[in-house]
Biopython code that builds the backbone (N, CA, C, O; Angstrom):
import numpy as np
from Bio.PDB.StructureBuilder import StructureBuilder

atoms = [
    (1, "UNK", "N", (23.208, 15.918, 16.126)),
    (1, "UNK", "CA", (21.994, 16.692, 16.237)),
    (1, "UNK", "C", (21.383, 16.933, 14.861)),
    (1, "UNK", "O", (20.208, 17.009, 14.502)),
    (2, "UNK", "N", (22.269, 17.007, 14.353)),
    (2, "UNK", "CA", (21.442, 17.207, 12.613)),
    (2, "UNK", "C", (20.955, 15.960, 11.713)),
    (2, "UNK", "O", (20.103, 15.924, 10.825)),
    (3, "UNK", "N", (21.760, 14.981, 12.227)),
    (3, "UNK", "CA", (20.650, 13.929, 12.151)),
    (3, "UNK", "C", (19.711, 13.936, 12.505)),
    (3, "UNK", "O", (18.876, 14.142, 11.624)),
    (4, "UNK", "N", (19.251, 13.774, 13.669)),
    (4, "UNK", "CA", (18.264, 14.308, 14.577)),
    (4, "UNK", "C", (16.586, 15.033, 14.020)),
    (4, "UNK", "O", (15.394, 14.781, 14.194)),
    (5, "UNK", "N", (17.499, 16.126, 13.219)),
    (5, "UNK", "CA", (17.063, 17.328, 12.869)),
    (5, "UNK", "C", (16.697, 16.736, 11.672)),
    (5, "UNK", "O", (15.561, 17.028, 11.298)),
    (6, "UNK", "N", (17.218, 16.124, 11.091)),
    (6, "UNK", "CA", (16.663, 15.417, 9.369)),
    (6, "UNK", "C", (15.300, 14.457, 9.686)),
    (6, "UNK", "O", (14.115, 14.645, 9.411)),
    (7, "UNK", "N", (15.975, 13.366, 10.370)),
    (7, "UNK", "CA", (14.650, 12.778, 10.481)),
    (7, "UNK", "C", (13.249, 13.498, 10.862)),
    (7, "UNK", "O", (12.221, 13.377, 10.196)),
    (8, "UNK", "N", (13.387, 14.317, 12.124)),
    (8, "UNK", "CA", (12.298, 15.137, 12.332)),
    (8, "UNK", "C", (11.393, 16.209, 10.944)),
    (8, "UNK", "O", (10.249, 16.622, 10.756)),
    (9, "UNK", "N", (12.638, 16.280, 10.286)),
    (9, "UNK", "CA", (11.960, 17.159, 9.085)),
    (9, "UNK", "C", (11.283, 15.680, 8.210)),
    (9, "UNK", "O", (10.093, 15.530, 7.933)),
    (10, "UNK", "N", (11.795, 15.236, 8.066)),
    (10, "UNK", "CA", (11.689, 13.847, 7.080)),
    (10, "UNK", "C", (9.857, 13.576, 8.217)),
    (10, "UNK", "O", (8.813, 13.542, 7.567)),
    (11, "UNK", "N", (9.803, 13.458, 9.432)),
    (11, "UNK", "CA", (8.509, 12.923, 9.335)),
    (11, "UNK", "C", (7.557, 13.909, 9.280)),
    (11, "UNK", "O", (6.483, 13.476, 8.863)),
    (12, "UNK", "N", (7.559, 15.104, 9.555)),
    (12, "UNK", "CA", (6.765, 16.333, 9.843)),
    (12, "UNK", "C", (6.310, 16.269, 8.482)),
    (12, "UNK", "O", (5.120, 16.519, 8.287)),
    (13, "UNK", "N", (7.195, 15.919, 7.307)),
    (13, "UNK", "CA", (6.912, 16.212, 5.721)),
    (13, "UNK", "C", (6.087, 14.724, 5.644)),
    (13, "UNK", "O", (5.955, 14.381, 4.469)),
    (14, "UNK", "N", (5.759, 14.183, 6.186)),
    (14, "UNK", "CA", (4.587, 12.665, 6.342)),
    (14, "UNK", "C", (5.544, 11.942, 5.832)),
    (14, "UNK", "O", (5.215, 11.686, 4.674)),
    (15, "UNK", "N", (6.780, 11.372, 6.136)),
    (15, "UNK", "CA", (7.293, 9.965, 6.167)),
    (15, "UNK", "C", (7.461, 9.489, 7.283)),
    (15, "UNK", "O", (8.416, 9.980, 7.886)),
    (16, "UNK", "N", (6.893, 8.699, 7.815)),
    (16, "UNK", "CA", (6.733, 8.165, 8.812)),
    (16, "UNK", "C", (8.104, 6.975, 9.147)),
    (16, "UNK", "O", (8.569, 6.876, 10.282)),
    (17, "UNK", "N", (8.459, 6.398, 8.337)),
    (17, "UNK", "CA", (9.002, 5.847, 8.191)),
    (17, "UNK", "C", (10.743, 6.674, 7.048)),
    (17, "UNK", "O", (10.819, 6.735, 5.821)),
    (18, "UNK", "N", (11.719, 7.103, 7.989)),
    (18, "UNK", "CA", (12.701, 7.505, 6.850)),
    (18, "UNK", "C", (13.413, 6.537, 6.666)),
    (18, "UNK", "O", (13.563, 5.700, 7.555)),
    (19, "UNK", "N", (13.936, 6.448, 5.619)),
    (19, "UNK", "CA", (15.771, 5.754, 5.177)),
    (19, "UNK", "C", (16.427, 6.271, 5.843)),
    (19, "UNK", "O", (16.266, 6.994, 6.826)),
    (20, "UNK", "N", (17.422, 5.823, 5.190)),
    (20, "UNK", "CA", (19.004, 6.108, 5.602)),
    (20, "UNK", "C", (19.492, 7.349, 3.782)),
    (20, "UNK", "O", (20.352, 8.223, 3.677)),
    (21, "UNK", "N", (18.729, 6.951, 2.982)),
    (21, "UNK", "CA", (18.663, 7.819, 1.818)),
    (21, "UNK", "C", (17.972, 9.249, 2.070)),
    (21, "UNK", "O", (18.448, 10.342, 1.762)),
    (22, "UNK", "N", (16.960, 9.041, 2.588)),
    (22, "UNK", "CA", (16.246, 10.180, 2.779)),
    (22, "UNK", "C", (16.431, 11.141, 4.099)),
    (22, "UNK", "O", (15.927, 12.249, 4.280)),
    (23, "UNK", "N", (17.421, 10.294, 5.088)),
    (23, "UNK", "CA", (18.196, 11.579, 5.698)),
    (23, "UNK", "C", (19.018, 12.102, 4.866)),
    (23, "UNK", "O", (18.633, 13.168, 4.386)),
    (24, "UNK", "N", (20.166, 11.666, 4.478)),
    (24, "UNK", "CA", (21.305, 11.960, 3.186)),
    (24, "UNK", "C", (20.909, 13.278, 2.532)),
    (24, "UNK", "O", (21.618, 14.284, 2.574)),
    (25, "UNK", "N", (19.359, 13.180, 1.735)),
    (25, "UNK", "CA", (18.585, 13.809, 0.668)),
    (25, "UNK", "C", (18.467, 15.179, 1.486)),
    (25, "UNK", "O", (18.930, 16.268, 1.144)),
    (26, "UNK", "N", (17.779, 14.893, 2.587)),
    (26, "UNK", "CA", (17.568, 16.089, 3.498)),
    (26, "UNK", "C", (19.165, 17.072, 4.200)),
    (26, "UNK", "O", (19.456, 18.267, 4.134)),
    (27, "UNK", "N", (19.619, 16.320, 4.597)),
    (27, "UNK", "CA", (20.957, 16.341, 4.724)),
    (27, "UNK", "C", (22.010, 17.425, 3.785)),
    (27, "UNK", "O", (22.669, 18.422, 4.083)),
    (28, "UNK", "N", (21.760, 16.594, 2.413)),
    (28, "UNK", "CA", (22.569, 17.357, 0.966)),
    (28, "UNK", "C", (22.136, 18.287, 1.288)),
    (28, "UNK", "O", (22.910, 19.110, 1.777)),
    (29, "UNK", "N", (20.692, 18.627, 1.177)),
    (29, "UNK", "CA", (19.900, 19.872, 0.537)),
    (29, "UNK", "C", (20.682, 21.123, 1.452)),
    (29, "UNK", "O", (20.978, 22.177, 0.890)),
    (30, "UNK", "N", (20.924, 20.941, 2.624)),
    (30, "UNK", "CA", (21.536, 21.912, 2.815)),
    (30, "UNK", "C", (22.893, 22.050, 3.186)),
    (30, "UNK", "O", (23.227, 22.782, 4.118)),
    (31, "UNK", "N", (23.881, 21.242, 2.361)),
    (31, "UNK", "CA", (25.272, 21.094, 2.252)),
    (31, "UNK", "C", (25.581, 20.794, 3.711)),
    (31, "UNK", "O", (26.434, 21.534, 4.200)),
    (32, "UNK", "N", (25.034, 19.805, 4.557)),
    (32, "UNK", "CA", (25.742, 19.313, 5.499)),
    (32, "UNK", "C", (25.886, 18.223, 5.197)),
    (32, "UNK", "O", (25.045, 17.768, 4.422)),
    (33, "UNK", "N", (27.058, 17.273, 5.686)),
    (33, "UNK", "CA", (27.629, 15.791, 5.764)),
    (33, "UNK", "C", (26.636, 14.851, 6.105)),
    (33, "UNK", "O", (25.664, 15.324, 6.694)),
    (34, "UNK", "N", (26.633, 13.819, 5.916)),
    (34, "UNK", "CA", (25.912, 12.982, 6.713)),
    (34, "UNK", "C", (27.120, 11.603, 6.905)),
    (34, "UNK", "O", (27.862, 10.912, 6.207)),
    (35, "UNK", "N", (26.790, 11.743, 8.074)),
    (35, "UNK", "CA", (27.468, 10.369, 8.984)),
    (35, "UNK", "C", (26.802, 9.068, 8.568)),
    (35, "UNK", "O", (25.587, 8.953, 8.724)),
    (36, "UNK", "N", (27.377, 8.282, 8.154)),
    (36, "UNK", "CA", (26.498, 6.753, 8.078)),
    (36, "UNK", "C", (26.396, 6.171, 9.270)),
    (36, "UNK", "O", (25.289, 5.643, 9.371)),
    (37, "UNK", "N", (26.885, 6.067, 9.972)),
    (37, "UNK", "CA", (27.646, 5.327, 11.455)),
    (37, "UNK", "C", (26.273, 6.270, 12.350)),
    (37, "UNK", "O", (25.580, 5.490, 13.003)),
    (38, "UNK", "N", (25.869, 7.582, 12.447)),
    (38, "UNK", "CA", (25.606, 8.028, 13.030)),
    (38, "UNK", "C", (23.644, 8.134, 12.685)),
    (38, "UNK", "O", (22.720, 8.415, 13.448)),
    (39, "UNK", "N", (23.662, 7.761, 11.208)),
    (39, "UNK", "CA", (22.327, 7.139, 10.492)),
    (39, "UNK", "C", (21.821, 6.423, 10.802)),
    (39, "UNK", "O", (20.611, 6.529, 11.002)),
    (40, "UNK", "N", (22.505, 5.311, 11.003)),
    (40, "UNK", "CA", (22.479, 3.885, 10.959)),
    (40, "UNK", "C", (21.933, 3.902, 12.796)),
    (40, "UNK", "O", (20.847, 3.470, 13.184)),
    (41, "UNK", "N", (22.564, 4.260, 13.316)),
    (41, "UNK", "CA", (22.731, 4.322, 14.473)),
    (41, "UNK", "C", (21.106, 4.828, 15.285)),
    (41, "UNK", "O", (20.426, 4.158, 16.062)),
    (42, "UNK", "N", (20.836, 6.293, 14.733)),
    (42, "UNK", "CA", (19.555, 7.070, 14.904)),
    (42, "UNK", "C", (18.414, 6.176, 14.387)),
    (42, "UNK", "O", (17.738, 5.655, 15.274)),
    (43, "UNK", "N", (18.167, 5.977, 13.459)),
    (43, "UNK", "CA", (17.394, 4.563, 12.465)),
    (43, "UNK", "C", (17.083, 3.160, 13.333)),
    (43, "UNK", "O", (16.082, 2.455, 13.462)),
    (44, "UNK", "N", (18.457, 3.117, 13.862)),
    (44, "UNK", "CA", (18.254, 1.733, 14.989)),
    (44, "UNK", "C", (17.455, 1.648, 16.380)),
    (44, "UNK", "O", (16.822, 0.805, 17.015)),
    (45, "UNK", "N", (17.941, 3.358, 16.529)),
    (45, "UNK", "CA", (16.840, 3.510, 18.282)),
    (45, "UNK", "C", (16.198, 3.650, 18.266)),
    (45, "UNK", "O", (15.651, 3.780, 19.361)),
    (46, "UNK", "N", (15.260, 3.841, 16.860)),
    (46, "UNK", "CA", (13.695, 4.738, 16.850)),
    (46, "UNK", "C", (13.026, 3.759, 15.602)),
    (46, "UNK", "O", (11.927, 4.056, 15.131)),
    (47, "UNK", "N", (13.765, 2.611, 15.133)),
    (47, "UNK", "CA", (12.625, 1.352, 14.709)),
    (47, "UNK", "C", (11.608, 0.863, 15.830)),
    (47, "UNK", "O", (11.749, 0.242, 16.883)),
    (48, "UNK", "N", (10.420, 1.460, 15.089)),
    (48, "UNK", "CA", (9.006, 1.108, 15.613)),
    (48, "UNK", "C", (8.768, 1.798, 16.494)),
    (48, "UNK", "O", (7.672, 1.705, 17.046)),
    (49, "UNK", "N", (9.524, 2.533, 16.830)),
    (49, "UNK", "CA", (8.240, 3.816, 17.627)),
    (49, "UNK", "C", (8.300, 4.915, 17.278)),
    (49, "UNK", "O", (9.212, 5.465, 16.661)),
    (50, "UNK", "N", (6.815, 5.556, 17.839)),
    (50, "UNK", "CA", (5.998, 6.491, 17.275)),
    (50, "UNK", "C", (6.716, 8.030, 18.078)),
    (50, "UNK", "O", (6.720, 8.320, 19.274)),
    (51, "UNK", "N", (7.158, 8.639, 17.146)),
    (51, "UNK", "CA", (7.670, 9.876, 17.321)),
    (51, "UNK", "C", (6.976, 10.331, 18.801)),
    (51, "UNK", "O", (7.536, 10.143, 19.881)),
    (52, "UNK", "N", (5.861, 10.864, 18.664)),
    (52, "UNK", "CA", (5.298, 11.393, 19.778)),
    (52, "UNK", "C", (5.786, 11.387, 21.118)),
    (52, "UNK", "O", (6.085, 12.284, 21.906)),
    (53, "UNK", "N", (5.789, 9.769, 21.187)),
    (53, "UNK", "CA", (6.010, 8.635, 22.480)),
    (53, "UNK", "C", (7.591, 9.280, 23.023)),
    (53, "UNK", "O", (8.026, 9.608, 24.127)),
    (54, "UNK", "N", (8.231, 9.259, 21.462)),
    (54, "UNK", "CA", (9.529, 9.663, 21.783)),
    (54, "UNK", "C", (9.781, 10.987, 22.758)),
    (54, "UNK", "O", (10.345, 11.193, 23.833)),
    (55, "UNK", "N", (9.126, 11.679, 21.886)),
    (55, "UNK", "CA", (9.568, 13.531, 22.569)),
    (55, "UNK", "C", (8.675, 13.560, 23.433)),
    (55, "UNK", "O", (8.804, 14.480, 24.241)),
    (56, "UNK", "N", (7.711, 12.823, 23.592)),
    (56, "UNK", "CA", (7.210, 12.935, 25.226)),
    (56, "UNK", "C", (8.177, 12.613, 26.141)),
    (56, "UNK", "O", (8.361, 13.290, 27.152)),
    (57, "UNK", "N", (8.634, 11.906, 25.943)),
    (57, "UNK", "CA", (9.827, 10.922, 27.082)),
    (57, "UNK", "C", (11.171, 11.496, 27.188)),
    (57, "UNK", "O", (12.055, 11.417, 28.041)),
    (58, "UNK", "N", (11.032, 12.215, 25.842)),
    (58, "UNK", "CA", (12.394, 13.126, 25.937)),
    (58, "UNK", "C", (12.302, 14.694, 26.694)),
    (58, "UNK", "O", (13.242, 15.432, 26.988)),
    (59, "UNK", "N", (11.013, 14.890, 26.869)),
    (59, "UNK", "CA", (10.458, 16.440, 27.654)),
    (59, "UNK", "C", (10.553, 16.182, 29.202)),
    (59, "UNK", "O", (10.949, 17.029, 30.003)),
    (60, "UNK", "N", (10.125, 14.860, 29.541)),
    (60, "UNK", "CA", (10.105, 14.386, 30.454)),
    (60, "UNK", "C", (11.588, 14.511, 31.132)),
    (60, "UNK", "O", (11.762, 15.037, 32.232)),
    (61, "UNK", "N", (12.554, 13.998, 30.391)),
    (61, "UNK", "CA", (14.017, 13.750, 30.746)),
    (61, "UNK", "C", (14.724, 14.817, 31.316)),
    (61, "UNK", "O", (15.337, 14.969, 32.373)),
    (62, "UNK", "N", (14.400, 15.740, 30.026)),
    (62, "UNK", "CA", (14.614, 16.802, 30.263)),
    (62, "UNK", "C", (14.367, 17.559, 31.257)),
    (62, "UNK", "O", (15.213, 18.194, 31.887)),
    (63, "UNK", "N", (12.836, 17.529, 31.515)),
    (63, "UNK", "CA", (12.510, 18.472, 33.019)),
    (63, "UNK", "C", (13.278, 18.121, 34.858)),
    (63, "UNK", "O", (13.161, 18.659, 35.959)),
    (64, "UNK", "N", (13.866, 17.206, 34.427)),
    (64, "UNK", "CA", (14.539, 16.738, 36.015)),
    (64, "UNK", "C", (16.110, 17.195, 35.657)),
    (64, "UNK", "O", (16.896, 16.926, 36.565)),
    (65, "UNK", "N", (16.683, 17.830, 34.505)),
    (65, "UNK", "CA", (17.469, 18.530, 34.434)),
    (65, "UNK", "C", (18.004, 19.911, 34.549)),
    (65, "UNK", "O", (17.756, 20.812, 33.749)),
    (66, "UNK", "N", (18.801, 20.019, 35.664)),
    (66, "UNK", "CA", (18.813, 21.654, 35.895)),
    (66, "UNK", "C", (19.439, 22.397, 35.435)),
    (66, "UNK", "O", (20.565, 22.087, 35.046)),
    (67, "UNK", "N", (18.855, 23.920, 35.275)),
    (67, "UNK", "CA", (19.367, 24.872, 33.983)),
    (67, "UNK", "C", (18.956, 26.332, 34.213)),
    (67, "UNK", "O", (17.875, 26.862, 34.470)),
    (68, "UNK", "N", (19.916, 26.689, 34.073)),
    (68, "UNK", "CA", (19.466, 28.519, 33.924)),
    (68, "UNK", "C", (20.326, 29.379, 34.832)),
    (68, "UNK", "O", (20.270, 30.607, 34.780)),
    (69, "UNK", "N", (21.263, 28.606, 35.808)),
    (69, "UNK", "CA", (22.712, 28.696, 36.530)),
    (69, "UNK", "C", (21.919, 30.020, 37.393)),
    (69, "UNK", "O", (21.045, 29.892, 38.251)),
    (70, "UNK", "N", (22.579, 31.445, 36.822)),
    (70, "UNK", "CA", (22.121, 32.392, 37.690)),
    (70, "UNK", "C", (20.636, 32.984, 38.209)),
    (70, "UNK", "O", (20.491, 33.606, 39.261)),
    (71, "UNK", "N", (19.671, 32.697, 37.355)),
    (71, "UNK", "CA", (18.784, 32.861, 37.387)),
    (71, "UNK", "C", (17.963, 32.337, 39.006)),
    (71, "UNK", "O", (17.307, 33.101, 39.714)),
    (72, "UNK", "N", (18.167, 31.207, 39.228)),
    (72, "UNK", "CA", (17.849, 30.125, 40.245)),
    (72, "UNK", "C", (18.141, 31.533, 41.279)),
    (72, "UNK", "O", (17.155, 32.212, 41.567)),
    (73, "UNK", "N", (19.821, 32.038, 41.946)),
    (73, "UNK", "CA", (19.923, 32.778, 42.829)),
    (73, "UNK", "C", (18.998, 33.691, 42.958)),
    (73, "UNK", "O", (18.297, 33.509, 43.953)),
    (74, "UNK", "N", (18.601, 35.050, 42.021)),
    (74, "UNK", "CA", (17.344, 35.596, 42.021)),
    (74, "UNK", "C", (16.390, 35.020, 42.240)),
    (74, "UNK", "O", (15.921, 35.795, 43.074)),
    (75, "UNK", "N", (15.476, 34.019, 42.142)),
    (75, "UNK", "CA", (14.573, 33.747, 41.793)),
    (75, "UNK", "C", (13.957, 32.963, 43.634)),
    (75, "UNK", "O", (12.901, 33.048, 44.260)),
    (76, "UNK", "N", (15.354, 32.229, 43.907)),
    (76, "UNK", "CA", (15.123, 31.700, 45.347)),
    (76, "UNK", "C", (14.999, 32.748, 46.289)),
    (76, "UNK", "O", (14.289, 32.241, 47.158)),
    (77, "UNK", "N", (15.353, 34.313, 46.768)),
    (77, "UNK", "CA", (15.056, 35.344, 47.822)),
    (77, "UNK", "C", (13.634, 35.564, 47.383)),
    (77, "UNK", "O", (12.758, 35.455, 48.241)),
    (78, "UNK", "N", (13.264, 35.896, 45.997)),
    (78, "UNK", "CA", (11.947, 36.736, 46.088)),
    (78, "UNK", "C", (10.810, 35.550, 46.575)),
    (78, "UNK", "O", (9.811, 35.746, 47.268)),
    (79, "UNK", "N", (11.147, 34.631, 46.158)),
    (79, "UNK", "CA", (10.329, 33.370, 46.607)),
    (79, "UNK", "C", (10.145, 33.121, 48.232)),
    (79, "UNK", "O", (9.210, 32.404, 48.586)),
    (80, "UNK", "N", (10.669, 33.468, 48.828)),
    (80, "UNK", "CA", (10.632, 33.696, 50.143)),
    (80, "UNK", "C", (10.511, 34.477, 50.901)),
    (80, "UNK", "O", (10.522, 34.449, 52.131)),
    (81, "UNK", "N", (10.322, 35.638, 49.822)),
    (81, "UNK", "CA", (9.871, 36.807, 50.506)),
    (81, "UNK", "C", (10.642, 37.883, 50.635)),
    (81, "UNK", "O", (10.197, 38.768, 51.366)),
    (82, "UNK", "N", (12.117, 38.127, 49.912)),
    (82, "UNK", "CA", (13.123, 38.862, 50.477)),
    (82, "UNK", "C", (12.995, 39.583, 49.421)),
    (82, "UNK", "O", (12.407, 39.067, 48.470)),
    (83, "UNK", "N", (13.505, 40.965, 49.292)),
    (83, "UNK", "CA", (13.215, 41.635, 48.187)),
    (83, "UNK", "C", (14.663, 41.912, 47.305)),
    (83, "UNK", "O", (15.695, 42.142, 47.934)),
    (84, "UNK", "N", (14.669, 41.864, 45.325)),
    (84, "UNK", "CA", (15.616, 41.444, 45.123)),
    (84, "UNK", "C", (16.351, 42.207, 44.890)),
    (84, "UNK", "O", (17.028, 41.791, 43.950)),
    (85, "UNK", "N", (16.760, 43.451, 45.291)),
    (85, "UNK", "CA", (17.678, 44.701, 45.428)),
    (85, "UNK", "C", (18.124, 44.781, 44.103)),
    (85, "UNK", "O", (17.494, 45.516, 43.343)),
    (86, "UNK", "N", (19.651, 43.805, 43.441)),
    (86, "UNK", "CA", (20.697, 43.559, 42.820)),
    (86, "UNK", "C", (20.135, 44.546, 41.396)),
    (86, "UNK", "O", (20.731, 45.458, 40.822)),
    (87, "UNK", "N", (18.736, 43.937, 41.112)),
    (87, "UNK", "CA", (18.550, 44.505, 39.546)),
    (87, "UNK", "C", (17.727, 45.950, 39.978)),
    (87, "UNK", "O", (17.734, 46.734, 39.028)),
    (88, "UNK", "N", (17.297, 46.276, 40.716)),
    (88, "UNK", "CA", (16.861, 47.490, 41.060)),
    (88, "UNK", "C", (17.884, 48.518, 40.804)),
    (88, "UNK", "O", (17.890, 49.402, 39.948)),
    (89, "UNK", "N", (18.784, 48.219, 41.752)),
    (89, "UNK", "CA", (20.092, 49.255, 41.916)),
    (89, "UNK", "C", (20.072, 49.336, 40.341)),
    (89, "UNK", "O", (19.456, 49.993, 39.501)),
    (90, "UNK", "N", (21.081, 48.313, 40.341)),
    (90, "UNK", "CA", (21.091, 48.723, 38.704)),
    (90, "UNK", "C", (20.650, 49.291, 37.454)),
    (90, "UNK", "O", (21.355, 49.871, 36.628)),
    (91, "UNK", "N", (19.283, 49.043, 37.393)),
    (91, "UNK", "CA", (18.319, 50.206, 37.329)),
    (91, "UNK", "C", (18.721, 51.800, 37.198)),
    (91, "UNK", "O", (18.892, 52.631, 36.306)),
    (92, "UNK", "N", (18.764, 51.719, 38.564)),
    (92, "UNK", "CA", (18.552, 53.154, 38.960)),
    (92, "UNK", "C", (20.142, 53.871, 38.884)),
    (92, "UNK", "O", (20.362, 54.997, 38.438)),
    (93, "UNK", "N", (21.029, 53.059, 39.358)),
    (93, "UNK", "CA", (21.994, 53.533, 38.742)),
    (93, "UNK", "C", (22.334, 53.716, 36.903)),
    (93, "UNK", "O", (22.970, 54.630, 36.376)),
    (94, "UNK", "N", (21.828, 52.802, 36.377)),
    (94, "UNK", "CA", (21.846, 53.099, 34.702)),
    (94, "UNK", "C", (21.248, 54.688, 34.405)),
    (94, "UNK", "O", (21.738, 55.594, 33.730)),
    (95, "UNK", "N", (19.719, 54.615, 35.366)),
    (95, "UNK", "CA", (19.589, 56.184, 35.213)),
    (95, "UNK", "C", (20.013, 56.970, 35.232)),
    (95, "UNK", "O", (19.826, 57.821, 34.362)),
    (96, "UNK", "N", (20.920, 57.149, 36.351)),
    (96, "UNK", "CA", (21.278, 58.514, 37.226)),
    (96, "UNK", "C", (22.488, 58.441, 36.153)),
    (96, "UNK", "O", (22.871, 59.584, 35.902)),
    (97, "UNK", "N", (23.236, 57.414, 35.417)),
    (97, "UNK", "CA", (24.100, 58.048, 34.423)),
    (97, "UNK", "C", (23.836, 58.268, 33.103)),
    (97, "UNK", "O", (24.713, 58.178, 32.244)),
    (98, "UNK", "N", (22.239, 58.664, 32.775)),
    (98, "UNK", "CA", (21.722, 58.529, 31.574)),
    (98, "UNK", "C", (21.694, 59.913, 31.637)),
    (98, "UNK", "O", (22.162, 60.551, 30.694)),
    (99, "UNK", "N", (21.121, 60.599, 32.800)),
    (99, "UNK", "CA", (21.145, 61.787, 33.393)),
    (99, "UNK", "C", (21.749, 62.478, 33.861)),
    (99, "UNK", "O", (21.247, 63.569, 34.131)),
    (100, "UNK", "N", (23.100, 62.227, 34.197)),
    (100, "UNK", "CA", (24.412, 63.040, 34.096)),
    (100, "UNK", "C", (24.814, 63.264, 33.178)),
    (100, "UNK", "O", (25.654, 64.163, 33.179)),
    (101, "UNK", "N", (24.439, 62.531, 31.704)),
    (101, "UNK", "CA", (25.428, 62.626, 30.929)),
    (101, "UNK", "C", (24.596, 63.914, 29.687)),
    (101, "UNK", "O", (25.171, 64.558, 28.809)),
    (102, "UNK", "N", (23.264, 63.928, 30.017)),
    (102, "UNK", "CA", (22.144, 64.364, 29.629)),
    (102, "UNK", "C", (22.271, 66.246, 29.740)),
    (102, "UNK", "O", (22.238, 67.159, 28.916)),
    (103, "UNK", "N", (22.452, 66.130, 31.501)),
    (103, "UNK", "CA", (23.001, 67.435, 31.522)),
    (103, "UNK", "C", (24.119, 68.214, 31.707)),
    (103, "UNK", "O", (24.215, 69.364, 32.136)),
    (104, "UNK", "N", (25.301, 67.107, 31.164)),
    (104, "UNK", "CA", (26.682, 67.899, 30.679)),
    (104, "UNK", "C", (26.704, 68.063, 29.204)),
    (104, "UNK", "O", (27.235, 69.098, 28.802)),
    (105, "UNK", "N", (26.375, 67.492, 28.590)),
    (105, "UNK", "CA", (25.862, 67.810, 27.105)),
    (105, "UNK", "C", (24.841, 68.768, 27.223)),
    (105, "UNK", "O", (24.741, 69.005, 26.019)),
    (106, "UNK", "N", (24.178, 69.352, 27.638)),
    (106, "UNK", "CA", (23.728, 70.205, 27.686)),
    (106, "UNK", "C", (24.187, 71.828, 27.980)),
    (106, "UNK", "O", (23.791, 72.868, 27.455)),
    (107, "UNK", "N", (25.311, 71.552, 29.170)),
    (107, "UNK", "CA", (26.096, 72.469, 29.216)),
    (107, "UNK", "C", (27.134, 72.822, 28.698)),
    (107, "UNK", "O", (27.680, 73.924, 28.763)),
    (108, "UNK", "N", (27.474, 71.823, 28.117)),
    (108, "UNK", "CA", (28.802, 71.904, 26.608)),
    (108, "UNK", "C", (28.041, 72.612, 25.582)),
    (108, "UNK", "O", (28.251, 73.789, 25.290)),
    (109, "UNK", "N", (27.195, 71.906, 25.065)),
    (109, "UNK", "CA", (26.356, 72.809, 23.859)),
    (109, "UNK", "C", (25.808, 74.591, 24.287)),
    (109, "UNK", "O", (25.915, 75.611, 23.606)),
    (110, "UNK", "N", (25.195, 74.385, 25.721)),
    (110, "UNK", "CA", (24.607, 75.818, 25.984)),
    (110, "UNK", "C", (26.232, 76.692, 26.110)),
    (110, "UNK", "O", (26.212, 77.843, 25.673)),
    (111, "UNK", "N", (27.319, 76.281, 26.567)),
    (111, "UNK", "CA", (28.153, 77.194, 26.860)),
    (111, "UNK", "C", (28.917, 77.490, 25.636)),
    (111, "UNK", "O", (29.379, 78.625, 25.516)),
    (112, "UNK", "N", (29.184, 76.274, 24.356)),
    (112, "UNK", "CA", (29.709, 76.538, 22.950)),
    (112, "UNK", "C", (28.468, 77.638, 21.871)),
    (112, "UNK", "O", (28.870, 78.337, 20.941)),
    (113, "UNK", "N", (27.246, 77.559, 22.219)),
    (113, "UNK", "CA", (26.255, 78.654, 21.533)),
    (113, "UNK", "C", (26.419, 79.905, 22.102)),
    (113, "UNK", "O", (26.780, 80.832, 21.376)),
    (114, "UNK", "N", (26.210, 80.089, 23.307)),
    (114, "UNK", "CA", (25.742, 81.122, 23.462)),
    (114, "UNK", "C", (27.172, 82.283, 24.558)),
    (114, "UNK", "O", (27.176, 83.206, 25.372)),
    (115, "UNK", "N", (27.886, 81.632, 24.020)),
    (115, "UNK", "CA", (29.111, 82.930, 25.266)),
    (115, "UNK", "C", (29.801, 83.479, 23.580)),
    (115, "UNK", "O", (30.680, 84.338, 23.523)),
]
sb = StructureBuilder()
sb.init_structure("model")
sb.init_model(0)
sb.init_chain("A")
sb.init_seg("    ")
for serial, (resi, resn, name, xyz) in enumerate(atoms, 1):
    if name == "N":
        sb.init_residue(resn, " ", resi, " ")
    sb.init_atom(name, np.array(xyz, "f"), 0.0, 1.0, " ", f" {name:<3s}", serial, name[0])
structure = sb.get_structure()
């Protein structure tokens, strides 16, 4: 990935074209390794095409990949109409112990002042 991450800096800074030196360069600058095998390699899949083309195709890939695990369960009841209880409660229970705790400290302090 930090290859990856070099070249992308390497063209954003207008080289359109990087080495295998000028990942390295980018690379040093911030005391990470660079892989030759893994240079060489990145350099080879992306001779002659145009970045853009790339991360279009890679957004693309991406979107038919599924992600976000729990989220999906919430998200499928309210979508259909069911209402989603789970974070409500919770809610309201966080309150009701924000507020118990609100007015026993209150009665610790009023009963240590004033008896």
């Amino acid at each position: 990935m930090k290859v990856v991450a070099a070249y992308l800096l390497a063209v954003l800074g207008g080289n359109t074209c990087p080495s295998a030196d000028d990942l390295k360069n980018i690379l040093g600058s911030v005391g990470a390794e660079a892989d030759d095998d893994r240079i060489e390699l990145l350099l080879s899949e992306v001779k002659g095409k145009d970045i853009t083309e790339l991360i279009a195709a890679g957004r693309e890939k991406l979107a038919s990949v599924p992600a976000g695990g729990g989220a999906a369960a919430f998200a499928a009841p309210a979508a259909a109409g069911a209402p989603a209880p789970a974070p409500a409660a919770a809610e309201s229970k966080q309150e009701e112990k924000v507020e118990e705790n609100e007015e026993s400290d209150d009665d610790i302090i009023g009963l240590s002042l004033f008896d």
